[in-house]
Backbone bond lengths (Angstrom), bond angles and torsions (degrees), N, CA, C in turn:
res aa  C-N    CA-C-N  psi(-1)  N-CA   C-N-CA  omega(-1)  CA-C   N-CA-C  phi
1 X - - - 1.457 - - 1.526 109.25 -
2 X 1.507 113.00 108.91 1.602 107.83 168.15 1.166 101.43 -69.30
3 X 1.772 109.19 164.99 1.091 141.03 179.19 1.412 115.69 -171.66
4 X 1.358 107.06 122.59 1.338 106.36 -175.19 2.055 112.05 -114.68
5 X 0.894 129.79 100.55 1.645 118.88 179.09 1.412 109.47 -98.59
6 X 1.538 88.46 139.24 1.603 95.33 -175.40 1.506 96.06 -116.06
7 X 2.012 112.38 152.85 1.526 136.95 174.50 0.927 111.55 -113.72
8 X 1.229 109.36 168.78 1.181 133.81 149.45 2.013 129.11 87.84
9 X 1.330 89.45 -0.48 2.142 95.89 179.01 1.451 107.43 -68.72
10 X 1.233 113.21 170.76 1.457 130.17 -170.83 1.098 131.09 154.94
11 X 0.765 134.34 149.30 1.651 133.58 -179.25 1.580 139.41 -46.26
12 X 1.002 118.58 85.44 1.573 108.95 -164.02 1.477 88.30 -127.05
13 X 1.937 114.87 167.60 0.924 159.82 -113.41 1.606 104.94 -134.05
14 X 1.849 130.60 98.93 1.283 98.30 -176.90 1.104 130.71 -25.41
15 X 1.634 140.22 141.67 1.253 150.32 105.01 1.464 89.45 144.88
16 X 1.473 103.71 36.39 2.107 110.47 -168.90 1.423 81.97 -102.35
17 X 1.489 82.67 -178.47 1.684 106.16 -179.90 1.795 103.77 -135.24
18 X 0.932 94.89 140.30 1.966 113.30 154.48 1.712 115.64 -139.95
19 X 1.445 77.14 169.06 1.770 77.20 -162.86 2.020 82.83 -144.03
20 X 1.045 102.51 105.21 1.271 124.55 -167.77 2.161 102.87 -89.60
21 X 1.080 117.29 167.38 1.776 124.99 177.37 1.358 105.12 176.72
22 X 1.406 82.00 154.07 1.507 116.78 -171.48 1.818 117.25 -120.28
23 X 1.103 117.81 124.35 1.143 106.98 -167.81 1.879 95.82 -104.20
24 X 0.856 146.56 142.51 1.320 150.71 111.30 1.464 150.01 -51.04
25 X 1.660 118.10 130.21 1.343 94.94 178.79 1.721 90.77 -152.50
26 X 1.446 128.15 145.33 1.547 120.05 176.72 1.338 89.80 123.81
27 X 1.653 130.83 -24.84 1.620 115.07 -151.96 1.813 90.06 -121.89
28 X 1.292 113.32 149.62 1.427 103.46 136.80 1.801 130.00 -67.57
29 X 1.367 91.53 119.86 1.355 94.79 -164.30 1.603 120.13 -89.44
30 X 1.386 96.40 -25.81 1.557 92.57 172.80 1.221 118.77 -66.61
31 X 1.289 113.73 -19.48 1.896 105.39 -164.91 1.597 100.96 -109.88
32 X 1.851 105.00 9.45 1.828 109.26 166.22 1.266 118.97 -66.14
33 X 0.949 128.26 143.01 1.658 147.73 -177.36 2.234 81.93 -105.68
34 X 1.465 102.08 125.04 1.543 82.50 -157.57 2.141 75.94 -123.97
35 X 1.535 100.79 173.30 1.901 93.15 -170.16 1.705 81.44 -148.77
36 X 1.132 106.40 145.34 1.863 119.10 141.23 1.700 98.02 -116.81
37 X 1.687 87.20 148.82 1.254 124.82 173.21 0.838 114.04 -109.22
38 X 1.682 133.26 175.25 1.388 129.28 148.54 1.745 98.55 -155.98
39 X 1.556 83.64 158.20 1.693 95.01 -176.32 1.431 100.29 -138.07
40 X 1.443 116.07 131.67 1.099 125.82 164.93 1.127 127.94 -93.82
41 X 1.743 146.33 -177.53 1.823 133.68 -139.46 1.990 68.62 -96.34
42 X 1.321 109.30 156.44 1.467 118.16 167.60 1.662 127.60 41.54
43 X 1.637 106.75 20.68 1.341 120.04 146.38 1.637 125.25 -114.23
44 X 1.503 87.10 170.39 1.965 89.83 150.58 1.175 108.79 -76.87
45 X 1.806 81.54 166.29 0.993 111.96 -174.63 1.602 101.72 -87.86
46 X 1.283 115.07 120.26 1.492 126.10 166.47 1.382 136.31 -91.49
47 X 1.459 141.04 173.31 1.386 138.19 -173.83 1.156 102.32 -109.76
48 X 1.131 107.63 124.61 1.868 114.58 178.19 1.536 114.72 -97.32
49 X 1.556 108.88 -44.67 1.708 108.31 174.55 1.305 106.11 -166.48
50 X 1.786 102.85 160.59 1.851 96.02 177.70 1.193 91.64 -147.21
51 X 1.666 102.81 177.28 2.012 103.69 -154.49 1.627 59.04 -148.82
52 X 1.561 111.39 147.69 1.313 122.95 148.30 1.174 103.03 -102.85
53 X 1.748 103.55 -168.82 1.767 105.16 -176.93 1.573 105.77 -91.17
54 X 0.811 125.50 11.91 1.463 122.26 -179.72 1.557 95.48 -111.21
55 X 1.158 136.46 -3.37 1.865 149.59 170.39 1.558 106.37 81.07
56 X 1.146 100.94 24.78 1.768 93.47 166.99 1.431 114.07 -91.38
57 X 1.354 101.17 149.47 1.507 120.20 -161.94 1.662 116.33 -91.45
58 X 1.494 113.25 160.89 1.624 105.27 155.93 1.734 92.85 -176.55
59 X 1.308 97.06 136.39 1.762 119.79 -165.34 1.501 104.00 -114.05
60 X 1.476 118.04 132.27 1.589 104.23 150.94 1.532 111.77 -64.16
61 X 1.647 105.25 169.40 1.688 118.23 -156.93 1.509 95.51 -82.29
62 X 1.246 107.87 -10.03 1.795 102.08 -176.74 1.222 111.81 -95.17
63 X 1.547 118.54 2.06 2.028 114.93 173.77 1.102 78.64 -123.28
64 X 1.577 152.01 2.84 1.827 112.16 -165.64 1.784 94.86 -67.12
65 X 1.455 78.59 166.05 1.374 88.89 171.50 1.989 116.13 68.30
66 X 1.072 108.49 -30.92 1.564 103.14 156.86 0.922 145.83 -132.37
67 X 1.804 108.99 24.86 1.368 122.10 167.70 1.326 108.80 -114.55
68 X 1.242 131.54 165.19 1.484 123.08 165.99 1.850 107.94 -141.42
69 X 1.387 109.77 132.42 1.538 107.37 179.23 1.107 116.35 -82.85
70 X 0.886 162.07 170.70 2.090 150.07 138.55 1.561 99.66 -149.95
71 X 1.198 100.52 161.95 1.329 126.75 -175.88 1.670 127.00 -113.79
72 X 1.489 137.82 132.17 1.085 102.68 162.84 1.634 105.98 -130.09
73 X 1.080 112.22 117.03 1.717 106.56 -165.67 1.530 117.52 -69.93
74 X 1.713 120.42 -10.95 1.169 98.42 -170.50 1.504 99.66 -107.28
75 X 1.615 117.38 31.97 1.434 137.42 153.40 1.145 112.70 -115.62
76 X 1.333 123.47 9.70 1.770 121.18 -169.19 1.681 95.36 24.70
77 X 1.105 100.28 67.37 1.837 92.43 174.99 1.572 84.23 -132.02
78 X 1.674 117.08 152.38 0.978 129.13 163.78 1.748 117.11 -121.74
79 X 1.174 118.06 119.42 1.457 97.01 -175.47 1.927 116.62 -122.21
80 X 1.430 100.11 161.87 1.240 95.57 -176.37 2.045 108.10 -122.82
81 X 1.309 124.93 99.75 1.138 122.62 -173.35 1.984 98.03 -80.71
82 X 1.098 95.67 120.88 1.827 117.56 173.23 1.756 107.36 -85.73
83 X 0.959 134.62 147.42 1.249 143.07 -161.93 1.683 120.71 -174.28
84 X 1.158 121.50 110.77 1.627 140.12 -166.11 1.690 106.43 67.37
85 X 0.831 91.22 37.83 2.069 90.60 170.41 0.995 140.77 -33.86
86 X 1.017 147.59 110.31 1.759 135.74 -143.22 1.995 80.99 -136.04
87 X 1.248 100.80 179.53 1.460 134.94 -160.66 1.589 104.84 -63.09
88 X 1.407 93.25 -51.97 1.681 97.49 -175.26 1.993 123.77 -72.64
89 X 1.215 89.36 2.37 1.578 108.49 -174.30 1.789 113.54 -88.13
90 X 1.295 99.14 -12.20 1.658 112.09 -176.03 1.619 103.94 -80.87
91 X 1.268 101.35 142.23 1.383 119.64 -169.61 1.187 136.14 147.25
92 X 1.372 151.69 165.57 1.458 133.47 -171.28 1.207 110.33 -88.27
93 X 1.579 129.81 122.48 1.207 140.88 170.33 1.555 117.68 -76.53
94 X 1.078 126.59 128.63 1.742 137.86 168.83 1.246 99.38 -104.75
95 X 1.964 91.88 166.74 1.663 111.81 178.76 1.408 83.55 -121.83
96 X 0.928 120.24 -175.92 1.706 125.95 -157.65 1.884 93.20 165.37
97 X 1.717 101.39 128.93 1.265 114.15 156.12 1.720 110.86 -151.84
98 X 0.715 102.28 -178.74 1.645 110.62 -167.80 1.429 110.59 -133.29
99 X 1.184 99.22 103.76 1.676 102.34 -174.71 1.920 128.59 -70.82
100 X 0.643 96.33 152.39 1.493 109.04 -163.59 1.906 108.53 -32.66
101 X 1.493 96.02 -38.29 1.544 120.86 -177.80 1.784 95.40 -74.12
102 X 1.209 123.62 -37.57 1.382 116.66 -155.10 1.436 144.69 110.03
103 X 1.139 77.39 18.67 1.834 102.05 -165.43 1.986 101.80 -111.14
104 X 1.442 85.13 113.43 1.549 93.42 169.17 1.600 119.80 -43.61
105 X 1.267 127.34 128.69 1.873 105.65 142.53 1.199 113.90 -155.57
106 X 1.529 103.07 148.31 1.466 116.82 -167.77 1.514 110.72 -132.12
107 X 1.029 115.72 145.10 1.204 144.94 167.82 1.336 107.36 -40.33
108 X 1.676 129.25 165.57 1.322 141.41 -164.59 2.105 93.76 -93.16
109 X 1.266 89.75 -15.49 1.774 89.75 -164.73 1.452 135.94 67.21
110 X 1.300 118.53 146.60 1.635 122.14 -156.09 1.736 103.86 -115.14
111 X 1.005 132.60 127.07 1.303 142.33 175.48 1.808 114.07 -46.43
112 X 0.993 141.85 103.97 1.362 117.56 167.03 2.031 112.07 -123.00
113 X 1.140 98.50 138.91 1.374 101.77 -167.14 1.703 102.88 -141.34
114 X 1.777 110.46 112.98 1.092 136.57 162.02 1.538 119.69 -79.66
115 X 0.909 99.32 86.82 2.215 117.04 158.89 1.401 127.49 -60.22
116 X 0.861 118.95 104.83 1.685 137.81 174.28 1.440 107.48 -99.81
């Protein structure tokens, strides 16, 4: 049974930081290609960043530069450190991987909310 739980959202203050994770358990995790999402109130749900298993990166154009993904496999934890946060960044974040078979799964998702 996958399962993915995600930490760490909360309320912070433009130009704050969080550093959000996902723990995994059910998947092989080292050889996961692992994703956060985020969805804001009355959008899609969008792709924020992905780590393959070899740790290469890829960001949408609206966090480059101030988000960062990393991985640590012998925590099956995946994490996403947030950095200068502005308004439009609030919303519930998911972990999302895609299992070997093809089968989506995501996480319950973590609240994050930027205050101006």
């Amino acid at each position: 049974q996958v399962r993915l739980v995600e930490s760490g959202g909360g309320l912070v203050q433009v130009g704050g930081s969080l550093r959000l994770s996902c723990e995994g358990s059910g998947i092989n995790f080292k050889i996961a290609t692992m994703d956060w999402y985020r969805q804001a109130p009355g959008n899609q749900r969008e792709l924020v960043a992905t780590i393959t298993s070899g740790g290469g990166t890829n960001y949408a154009d609206s966090v480059q530069g101030r988000f960062t993904i990393s991985r640590d496999n012998a925590k099956s934890t995946v994490y996403l450190q947030m950095n200068s946060l502005i308004p439009e960044d609030t919303g519930v974040y998911y972990c999302h991987v895609l299992s070997t078979y093809g089968v989506n799964y995501w996480g319950k998702g973590t609240l994050v909310t930027v205050s101006s």
